[in-house]
ROMILO-381303 format. One record per residue: x, y, z of N, C-alpha, C in turn. Coordinates in steps of 0.2 Angstrom, whole numbers, padded with zeros to 4 digits, always signed. Example, Ala and Ser with C-alpha at 12.3 -4.5 7.8 and 13.67 -1.06 7.14 Angstrom:
BEGIN
+0066-0028+0039+0062-0022+0039+0066-0016+0039/+0064-0011+0035+0068-0005+0036+0064+0000+0039/
END
This chain:
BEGIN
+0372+0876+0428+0369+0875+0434+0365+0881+0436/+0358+0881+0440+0355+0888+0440+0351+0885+0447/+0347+0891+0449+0344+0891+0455+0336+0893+0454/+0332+0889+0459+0325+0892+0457+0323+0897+0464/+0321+0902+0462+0318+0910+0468+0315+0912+0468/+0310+0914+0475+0305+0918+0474+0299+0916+0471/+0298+0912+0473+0292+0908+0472+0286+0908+0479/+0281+0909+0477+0276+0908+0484+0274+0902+0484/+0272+0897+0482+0271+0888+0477+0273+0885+0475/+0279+0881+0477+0283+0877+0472+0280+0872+0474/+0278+0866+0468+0277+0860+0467+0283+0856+0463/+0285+0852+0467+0291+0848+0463+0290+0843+0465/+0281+0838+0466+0283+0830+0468+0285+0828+0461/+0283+0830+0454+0284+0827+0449+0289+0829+0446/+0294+0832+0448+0301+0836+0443+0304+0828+0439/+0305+0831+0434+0308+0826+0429+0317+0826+0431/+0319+0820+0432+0329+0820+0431+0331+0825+0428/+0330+0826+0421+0333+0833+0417+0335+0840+0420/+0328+0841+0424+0327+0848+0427+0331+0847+0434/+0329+0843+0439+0334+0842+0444+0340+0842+0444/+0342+0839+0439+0350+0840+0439+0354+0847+0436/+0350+0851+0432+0350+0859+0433+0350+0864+0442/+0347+0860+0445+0345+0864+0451+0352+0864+0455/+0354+0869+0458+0358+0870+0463+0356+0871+0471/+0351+0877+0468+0348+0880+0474+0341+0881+0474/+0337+0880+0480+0332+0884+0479+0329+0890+0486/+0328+0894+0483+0328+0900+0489+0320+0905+0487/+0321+0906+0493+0316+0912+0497+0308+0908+0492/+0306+0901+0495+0301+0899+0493+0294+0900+0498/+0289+0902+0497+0283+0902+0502+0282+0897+0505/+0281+0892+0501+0277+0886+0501+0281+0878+0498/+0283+0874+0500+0289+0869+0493+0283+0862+0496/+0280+0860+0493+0277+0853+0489+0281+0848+0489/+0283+0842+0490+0288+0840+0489+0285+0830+0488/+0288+0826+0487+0286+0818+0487+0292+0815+0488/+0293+0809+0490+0298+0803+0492+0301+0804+0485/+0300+0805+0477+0303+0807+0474+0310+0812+0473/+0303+0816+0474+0307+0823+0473+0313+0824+0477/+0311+0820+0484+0317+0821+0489+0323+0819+0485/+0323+0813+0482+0329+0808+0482+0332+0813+0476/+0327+0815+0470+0332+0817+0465+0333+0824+0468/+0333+0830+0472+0336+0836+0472+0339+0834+0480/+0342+0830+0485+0343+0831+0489+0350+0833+0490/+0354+0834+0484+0360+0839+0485+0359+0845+0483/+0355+0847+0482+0352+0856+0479+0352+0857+0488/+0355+0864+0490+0354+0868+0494+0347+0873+0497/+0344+0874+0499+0337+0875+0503+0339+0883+0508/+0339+0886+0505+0337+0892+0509+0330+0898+0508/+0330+0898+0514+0323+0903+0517+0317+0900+0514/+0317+0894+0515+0310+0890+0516+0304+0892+0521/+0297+0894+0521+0294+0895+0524+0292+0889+0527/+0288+0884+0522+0284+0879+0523+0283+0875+0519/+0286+0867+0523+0287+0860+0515+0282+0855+0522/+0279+0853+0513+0274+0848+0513+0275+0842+0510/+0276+0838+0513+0278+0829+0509+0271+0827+0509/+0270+0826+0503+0265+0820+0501+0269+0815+0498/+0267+0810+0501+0270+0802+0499+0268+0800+0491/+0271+0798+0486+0272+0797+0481+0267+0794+0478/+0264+0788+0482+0258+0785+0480+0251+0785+0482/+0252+0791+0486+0244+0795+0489+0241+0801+0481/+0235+0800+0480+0232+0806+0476+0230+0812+0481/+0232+0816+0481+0231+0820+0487+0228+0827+0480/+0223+0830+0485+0218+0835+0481+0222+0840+0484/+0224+0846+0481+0226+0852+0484+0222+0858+0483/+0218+0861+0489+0214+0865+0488+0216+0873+0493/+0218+0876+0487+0222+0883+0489+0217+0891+0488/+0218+0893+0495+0214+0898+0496+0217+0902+0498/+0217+0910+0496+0220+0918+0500+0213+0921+0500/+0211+0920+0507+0207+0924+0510+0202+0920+0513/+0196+0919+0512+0192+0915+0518+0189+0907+0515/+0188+0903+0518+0186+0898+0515+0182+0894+0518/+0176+0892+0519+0169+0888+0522+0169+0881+0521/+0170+0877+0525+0170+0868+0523+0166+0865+0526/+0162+0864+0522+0156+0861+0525+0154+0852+0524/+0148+0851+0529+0148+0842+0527+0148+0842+0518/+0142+0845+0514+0144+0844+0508+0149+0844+0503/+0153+0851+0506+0160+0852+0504+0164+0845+0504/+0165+0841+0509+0170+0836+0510+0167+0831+0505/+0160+0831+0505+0158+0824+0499+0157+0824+0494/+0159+0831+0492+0162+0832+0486+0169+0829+0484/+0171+0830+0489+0180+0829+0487+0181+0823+0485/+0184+0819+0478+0187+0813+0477+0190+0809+0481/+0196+0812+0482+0202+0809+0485+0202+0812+0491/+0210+0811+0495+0210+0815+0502+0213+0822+0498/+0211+0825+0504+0212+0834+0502+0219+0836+0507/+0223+0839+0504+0227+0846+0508+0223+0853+0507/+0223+0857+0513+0220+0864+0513+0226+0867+0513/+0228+0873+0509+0233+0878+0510+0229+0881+0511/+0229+0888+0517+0226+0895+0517+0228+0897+0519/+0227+0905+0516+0231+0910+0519+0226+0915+0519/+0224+0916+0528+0219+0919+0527+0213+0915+0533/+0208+0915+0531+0203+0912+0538+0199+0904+0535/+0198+0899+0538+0195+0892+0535+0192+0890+0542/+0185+0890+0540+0179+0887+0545+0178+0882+0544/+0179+0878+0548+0175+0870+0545+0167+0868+0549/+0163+0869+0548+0156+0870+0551+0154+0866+0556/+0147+0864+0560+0146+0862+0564+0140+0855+0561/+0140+0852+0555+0136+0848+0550+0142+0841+0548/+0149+0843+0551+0152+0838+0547+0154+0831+0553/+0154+0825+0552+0155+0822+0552+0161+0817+0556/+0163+0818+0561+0169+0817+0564+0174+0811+0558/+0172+0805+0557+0171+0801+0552+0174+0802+0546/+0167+0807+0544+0171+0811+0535+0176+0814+0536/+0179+0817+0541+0183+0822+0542+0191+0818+0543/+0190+0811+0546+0196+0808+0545+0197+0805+0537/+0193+0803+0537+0193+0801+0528+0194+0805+0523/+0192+0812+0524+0192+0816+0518+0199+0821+0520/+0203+0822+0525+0207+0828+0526+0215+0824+0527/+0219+0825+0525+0226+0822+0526+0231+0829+0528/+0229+0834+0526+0232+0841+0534+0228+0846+0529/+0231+0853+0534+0228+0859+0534+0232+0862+0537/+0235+0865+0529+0239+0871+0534+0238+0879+0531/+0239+0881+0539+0233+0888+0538+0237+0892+0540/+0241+0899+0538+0242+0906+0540+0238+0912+0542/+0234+0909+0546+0228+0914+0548+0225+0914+0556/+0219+0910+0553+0216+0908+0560+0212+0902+0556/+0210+0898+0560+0206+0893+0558+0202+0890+0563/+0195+0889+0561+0188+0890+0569+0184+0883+0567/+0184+0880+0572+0180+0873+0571+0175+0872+0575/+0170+0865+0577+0167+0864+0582+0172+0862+0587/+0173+0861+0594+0176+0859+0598+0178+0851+0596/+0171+0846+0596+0174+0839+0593+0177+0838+0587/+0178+0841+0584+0182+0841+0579+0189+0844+0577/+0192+0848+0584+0197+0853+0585+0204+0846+0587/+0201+0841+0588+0206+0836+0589+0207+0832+0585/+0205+0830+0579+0208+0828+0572+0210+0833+0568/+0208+0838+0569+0210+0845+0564+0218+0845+0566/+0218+0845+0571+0225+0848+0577+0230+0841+0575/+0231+0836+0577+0233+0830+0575+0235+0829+0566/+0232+0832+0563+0233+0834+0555+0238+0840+0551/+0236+0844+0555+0238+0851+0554+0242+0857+0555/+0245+0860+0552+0249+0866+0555+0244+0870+0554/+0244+0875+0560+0243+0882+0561+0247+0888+0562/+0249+0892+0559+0251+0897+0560+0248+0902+0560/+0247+0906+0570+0238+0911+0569+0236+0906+0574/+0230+0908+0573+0224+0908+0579+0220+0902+0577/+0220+0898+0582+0213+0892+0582+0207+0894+0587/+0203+0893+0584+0199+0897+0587+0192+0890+0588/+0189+0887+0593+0184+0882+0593+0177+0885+0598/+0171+0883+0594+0164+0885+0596+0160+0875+0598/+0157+0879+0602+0153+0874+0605+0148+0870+0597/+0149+0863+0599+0149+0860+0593+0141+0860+0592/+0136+0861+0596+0128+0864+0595+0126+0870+0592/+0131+0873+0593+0129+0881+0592+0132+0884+0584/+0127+0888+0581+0128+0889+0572+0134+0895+0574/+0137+0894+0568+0144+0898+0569+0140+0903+0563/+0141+0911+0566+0139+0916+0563+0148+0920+0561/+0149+0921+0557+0156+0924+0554+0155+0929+0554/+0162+0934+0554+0160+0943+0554+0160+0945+0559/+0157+0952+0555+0155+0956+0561+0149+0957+0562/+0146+0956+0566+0138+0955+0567+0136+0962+0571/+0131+0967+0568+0126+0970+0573+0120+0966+0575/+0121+0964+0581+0114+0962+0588+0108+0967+0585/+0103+0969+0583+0099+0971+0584+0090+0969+0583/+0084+0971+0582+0079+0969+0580+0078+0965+0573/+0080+0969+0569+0081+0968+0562+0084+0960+0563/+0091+0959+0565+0094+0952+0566+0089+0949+0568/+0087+0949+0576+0083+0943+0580+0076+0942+0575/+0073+0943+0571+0066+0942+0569+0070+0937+0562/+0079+0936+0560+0079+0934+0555+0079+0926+0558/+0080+0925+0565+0085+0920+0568+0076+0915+0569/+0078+0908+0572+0075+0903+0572+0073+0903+0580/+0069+0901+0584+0068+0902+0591+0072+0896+0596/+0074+0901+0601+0079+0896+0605+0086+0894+0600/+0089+0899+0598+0093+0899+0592+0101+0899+0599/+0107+0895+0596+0112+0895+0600+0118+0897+0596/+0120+0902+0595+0123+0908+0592+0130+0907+0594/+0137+0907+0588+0144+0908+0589+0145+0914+0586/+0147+0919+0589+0148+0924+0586+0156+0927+0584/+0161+0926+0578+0166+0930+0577+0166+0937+0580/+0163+0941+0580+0163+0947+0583+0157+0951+0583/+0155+0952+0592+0146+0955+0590+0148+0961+0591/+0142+0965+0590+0140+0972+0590+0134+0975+0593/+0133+0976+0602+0126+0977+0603+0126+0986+0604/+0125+0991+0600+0123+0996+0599+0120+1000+0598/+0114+0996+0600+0106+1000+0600+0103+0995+0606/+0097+0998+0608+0093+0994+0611+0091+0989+0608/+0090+0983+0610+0083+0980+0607+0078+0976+0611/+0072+0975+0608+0066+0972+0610+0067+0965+0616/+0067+0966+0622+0068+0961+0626+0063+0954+0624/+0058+0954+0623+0053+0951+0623+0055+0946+0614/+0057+0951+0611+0061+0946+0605+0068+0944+0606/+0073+0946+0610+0078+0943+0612+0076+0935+0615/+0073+0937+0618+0071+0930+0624+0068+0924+0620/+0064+0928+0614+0062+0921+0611+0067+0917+0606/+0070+0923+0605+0075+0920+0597+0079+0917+0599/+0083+0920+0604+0090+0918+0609+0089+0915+0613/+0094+0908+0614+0094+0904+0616+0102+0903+0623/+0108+0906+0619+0113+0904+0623+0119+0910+0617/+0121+0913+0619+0126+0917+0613+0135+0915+0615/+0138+0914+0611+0146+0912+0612+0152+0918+0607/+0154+0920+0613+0160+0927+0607+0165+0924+0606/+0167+0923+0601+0174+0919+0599+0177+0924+0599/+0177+0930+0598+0182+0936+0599+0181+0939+0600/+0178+0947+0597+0176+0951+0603+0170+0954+0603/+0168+0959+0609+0161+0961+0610+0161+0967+0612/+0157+0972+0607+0157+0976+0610+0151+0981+0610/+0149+0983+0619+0143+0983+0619+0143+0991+0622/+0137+0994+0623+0135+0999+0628+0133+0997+0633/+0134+1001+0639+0136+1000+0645+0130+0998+0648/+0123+1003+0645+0118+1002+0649+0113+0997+0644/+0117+0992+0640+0112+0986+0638+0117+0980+0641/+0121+0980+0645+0122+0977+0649+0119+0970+0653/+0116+0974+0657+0111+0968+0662+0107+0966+0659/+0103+0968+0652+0100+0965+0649+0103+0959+0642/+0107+0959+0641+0111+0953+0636+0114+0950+0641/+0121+0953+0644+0124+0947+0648+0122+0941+0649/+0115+0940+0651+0113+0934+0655+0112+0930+0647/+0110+0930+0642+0112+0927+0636+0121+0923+0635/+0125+0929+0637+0132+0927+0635+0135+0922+0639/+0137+0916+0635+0142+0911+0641+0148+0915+0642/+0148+0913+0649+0155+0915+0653+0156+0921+0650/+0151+0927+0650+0152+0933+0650+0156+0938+0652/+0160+0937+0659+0164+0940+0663+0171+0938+0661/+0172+0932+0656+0178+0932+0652+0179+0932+0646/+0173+0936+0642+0174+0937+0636+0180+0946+0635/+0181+0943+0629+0183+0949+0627+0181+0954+0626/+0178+0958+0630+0175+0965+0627+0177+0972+0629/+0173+0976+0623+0173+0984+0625+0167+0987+0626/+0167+0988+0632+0161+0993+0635+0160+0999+0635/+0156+1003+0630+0157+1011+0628+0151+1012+0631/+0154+1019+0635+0148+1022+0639+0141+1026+0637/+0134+1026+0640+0128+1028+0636+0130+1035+0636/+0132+1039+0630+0130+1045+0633+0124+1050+0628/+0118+1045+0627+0116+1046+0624+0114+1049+0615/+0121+1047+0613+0121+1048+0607+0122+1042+0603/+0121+1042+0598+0124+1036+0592+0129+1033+0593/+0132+1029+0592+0138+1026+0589+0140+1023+0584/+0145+1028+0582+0147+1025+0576+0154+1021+0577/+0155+1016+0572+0158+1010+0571+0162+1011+0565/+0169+1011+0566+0172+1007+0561+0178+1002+0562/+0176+0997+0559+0180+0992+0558+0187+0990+0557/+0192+0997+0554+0198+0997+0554+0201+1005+0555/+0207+1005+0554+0211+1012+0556+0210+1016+0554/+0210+1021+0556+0207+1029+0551+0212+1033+0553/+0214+1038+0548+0219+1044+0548+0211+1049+0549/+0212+1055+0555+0206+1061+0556+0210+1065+0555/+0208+1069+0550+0209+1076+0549+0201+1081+0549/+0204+1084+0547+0197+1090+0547+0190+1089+0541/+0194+1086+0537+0186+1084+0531+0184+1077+0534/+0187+1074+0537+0184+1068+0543+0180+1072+0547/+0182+1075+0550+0176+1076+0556+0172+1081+0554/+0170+1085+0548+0166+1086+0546+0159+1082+0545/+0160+1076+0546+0154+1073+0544+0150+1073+0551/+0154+1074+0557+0151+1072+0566+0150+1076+0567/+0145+1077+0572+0142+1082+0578+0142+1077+0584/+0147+1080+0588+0146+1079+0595+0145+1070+0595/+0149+1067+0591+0148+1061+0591+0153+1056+0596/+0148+1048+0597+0152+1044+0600+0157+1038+0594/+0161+1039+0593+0164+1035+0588+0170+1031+0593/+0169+1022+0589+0173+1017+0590+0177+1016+0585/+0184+1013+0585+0189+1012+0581+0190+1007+0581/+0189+1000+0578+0193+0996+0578+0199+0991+0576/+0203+1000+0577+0209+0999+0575+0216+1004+0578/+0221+1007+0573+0224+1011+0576+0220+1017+0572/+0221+1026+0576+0220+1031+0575+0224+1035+0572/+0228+1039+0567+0232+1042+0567+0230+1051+0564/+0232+1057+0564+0226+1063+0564+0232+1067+0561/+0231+1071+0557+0233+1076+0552+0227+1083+0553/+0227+1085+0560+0223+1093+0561+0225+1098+0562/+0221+1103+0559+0224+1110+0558+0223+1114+0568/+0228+1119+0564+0227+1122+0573+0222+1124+0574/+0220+1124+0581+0214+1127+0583+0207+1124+0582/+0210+1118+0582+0203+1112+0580+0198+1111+0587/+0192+1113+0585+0189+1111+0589+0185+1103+0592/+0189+1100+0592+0189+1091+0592+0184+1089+0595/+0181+1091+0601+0174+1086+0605+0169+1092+0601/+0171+1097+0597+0164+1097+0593+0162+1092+0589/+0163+1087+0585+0164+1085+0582+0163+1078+0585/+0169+1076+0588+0167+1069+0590+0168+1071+0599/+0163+1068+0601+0164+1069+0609+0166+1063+0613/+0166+1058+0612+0171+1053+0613+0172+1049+0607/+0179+1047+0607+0184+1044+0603+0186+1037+0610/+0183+1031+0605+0186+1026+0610+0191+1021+0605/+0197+1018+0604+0200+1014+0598+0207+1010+0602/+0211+1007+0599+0214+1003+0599+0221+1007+0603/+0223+1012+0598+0229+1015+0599+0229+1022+0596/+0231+1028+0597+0232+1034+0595+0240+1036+0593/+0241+1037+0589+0248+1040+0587+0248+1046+0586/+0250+1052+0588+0249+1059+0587+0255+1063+0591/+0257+1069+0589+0262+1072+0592+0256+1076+0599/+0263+1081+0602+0260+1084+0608+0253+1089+0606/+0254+1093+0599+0250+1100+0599+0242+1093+0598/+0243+1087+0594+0239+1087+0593+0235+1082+0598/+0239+1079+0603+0235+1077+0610+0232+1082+0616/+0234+1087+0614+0230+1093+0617+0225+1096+0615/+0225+1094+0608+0217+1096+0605+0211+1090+0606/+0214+1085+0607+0208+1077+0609+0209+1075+0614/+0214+1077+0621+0215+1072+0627+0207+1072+0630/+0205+1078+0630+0198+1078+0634+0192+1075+0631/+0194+1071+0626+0187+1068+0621+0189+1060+0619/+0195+1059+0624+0197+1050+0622+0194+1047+0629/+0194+1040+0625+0191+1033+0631+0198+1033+0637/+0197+1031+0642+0202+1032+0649+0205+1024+0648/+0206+1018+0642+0210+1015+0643+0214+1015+0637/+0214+1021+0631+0213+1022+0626+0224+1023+0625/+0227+1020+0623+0233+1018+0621+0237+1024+0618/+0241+1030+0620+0242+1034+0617+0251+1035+0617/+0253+1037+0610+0260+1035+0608+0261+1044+0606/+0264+1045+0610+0266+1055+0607+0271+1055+0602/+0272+1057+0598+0279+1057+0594+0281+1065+0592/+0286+1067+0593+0287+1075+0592+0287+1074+0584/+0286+1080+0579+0286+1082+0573+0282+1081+0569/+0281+1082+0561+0276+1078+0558+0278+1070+0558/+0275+1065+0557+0276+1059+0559+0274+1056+0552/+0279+1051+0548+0277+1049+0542+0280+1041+0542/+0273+1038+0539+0273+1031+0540+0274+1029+0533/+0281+1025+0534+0281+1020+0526+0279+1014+0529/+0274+1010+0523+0271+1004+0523+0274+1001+0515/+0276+1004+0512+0280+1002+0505+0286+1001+0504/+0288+1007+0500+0293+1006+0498+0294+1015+0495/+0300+1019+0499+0301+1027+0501+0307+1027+0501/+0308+1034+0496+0315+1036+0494+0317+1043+0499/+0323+1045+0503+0322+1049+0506+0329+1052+0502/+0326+1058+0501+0332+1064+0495+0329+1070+0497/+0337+1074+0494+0334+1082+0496+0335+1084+0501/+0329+1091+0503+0331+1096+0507+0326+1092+0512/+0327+1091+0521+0321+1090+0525+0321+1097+0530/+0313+1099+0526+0313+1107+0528+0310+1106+0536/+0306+1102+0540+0302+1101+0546+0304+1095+0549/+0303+1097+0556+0305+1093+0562+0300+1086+0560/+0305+1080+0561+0298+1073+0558+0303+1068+0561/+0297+1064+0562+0299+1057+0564+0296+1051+0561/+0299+1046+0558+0299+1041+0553+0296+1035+0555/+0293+1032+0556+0289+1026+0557+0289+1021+0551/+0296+1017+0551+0297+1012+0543+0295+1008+0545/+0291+1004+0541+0287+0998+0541+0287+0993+0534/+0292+0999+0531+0293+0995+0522+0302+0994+0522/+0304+0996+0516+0310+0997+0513+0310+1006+0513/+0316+1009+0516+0318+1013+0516+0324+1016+0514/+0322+1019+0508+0330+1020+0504+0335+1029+0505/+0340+1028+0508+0344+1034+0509+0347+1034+0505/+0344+1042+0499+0347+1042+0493+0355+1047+0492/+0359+1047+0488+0365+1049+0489+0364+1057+0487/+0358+1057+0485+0357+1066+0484+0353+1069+0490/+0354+1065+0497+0349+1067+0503+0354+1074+0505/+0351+1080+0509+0356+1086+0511+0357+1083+0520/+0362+1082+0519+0364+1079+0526+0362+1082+0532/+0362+1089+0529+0363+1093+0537+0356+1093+0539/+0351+1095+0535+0347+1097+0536+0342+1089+0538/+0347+1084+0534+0343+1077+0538+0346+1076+0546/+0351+1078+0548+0353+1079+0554+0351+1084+0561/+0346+1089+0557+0345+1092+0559+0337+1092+0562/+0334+1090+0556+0327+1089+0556+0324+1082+0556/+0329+1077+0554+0324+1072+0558+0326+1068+0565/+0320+1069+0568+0319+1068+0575+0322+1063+0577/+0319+1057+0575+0321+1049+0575+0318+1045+0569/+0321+1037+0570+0319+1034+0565+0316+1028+0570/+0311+1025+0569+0309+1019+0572+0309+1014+0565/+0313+1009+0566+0314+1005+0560+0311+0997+0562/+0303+0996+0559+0303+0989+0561+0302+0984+0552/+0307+0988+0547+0309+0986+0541+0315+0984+0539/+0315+0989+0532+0322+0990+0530+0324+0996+0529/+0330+0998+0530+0334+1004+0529+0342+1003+0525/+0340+1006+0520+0347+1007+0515+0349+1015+0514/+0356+1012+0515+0359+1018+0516+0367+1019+0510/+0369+1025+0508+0374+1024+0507+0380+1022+0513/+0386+1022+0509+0393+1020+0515+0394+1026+0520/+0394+1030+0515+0396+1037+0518+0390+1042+0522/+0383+1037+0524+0379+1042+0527+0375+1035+0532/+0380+1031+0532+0376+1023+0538+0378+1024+0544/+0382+1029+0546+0383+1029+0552+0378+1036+0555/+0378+1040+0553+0374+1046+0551+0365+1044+0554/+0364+1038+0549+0358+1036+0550+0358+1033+0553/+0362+1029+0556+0361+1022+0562+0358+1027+0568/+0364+1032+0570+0360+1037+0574+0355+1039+0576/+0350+1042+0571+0345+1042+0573+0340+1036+0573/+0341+1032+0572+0339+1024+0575+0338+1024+0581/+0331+1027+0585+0331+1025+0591+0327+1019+0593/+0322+1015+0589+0320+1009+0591+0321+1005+0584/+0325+1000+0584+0326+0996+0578+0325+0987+0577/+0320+0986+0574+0316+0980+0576+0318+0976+0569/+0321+0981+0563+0322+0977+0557+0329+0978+0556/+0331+0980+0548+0339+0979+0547+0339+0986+0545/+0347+0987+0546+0349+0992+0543+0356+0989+0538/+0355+0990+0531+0362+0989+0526+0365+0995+0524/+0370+0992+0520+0373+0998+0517+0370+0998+0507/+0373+1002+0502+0369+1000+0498+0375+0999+0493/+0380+0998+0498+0386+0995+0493+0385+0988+0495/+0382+0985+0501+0382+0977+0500+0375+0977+0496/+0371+0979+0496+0366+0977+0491+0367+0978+0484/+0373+0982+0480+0373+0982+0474+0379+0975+0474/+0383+0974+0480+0389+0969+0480+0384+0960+0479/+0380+0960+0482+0376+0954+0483+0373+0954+0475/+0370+0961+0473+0366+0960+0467+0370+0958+0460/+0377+0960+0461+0382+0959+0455+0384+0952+0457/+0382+0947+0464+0385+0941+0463+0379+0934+0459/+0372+0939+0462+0367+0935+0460+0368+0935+0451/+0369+0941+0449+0369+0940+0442+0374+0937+0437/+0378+0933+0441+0384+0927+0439+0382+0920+0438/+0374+0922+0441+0373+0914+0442+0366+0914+0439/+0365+0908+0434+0358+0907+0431+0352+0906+0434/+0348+0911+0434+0341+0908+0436+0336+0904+0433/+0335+0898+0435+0330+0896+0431+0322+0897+0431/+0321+0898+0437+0313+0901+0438+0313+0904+0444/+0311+0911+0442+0311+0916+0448+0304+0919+0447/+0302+0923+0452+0299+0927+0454+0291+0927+0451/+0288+0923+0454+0281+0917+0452+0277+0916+0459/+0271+0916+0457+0267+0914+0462+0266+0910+0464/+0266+0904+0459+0264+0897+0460+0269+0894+0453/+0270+0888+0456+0273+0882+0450+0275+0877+0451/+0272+0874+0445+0272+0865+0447+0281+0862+0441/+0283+0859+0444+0287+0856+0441+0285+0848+0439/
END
């Protein structure tokens, strides 16, 4: 008798009796595919840590169409399809503003999406009626051309656009001037599905463009006559970062975190910083407080601050004051120096895993001052892993698999 594990896809409408009758268990699946067959032959097999089970009925052809990362379904798209379709995505799926209310009941039997998924408005109620979403639905007026991304608003754009054009925007960018005279002819009506972010003194001039622009989501960076520069996700600033600025306006849209030497002179460099969130210790928010946006999200943390997002061995001597931010697996190794771990770190904010010896889990629970994840020992992880190895695996650790 063995167990199937670790799998991101299992497909078992067709599992043969033979195979079935081997199965005991099936665990930590992403995904489990399943048919009125399959139910009957594994319904005494045990099911642990299922994310997400799909029954397609035994005598349906069902098209399975799997995507990780972004996917575009357009009226063409669906007429293409033979049979009915399932969407799996993980990640983002548009269904555009060309389809069909009609084809879209004929051609789709669900959709399910780990992300965000954006449609026209009439369409947002057979989709929803069909579908799981886990994530953000997101619907645009069903006139209006869905533009995806990130989009800079500027001249170059408007002369590409058609006249009287009714624009969806995933996320704009108005950051320069542009020509009123061509705005007016191109533009027709603008819609921000998410967010906008504009300068303060183009303002009065766009707004009257944007629907219900007093409840859109936006960020208004102030003119202070220089450039702004844009980047789209978190950045660590250190000193060969800001080497590249003079006196600049930079937007983040993301978290900031900063590794600077002493005596930095910070608003040379960048003179306003606007962004999501700022993490930094005390010396190093007294070198930038004077050059951040005033709703600008700021988390102090005493020592150097070291963020695991993987998988981090902690051994040895800890020579400096520091504070941990686990976001991975965090392993407490049996040749760590205690004192000096007692001594010099700070805190641990645990929103992972922490493994510890028996004889140093109390030790570290201690500094556990916010713990959003677990903390074990790593005598139950060696005890769990000598029980797993007692028992047959049949198929583990696979992305996808059809039985």
């Amino acid at each position: 008798m063995a167990k199937i594990k670790n799998i991101g896809l299992l497909d078992v409408r067709e599992i043969s009796e033979e195979i079935a009758e081997q199965v005991t268990e099936i665990q930590n699946i992403g995904m489990l595919i399943e048919s009125d067959k399959s139910q009957t032959l594994l319904k005494n097999v045990k099911r642990t840590n299922i994310g997400v089970t799909l029954k397609i009925p035994s005598d349906k052809n069902i098209d399975l169409i799997m995507q990780n990362g972004s996917l575009n379904v357009d009226r063409e798209f669906l007429e293409g399809i033979e049979n009915q379709a399932a969407f799996i995505v993980n990640g983002e799926i548009a269904f555009k503003n060309d389809i069909d209310v009609n084809l879209l009941k004929e051609k789709l039997f669900t959709v399910l999406v780990n992300g965000e998924l954006i449609c026209p408005r009439r369409l947002s109620g057979v989709i929803q009626s069909k579908g799981t979403i886990n994530g953000a639905l997101t619907v645009y007026s069903s006139d209006y051309a869905l533009i995806q991304g990130k989009i800079q608003l500027n001249n170059r754009f408007l002369k590409t656009m058609r006249q009287g054009s009714k624009l969806a925007f995933e996320k704009l960018l108005i950051l320069e001037s542009v020509d009123l005279g061509l705005l007016e002819e191109k533009i027709s009506n603008i819609e921000v599905l998410g967010k906008l972010v504009i300068l303060e003194n183009l303002e009065d001039e766009v707004s009257q463009y944007i629907d219900n622009y007093y409840s859109v989501n936006k960020v208004i960076i102030p003119d202070l006559g220089e450039e702004v520069h844009y980047l789209d996700k978190g950045v660590l600033i250190d000193n060969n970062f800001l080497s590249k600025y003079n006196e600049a306006v930079l937007y983040v849209d993301g978290k900031v975190k900063f590794e600077l030497e002493e005596n930095t002179d910070f608003g040379k460099h960048i003179r306003l910083l606007i962004c999501k969130k700022i993490i930094c210790n005390k010396k190093t928010y007294d070198l930038i407080k004077d050059n951040i946006g005033p709703d600008v999200n700021v988390e102090i943390i005493e020592g150097k601050i070291v963020e695991n997002t993987g998988h981090m061995v902690l051994s040895g001597i800890i020579n400096e004051k520091t504070t941990i931010l686990n976001m991975g697996t965090l392993d407490i190794d049996e040749g760590l120096d205690i004192d000096t771990f007692t001594e010099n770190i700070l805190e641990i904010r645990n929103y992972g895993l922490i493994q510890a010896p028996e004889d140093k889990l109390s030790i570290v629970k201690e500094k556990v001052k916010d713990n959003k994840g677990a903390i074990s020992s790593l005598k139950d992880k060696t005890k769990k892993a000598t029980e797993e190895d007692k028992e047959e695996v049949l198929y583990s650790n696979m992305g996808e698999l059809k039985l």
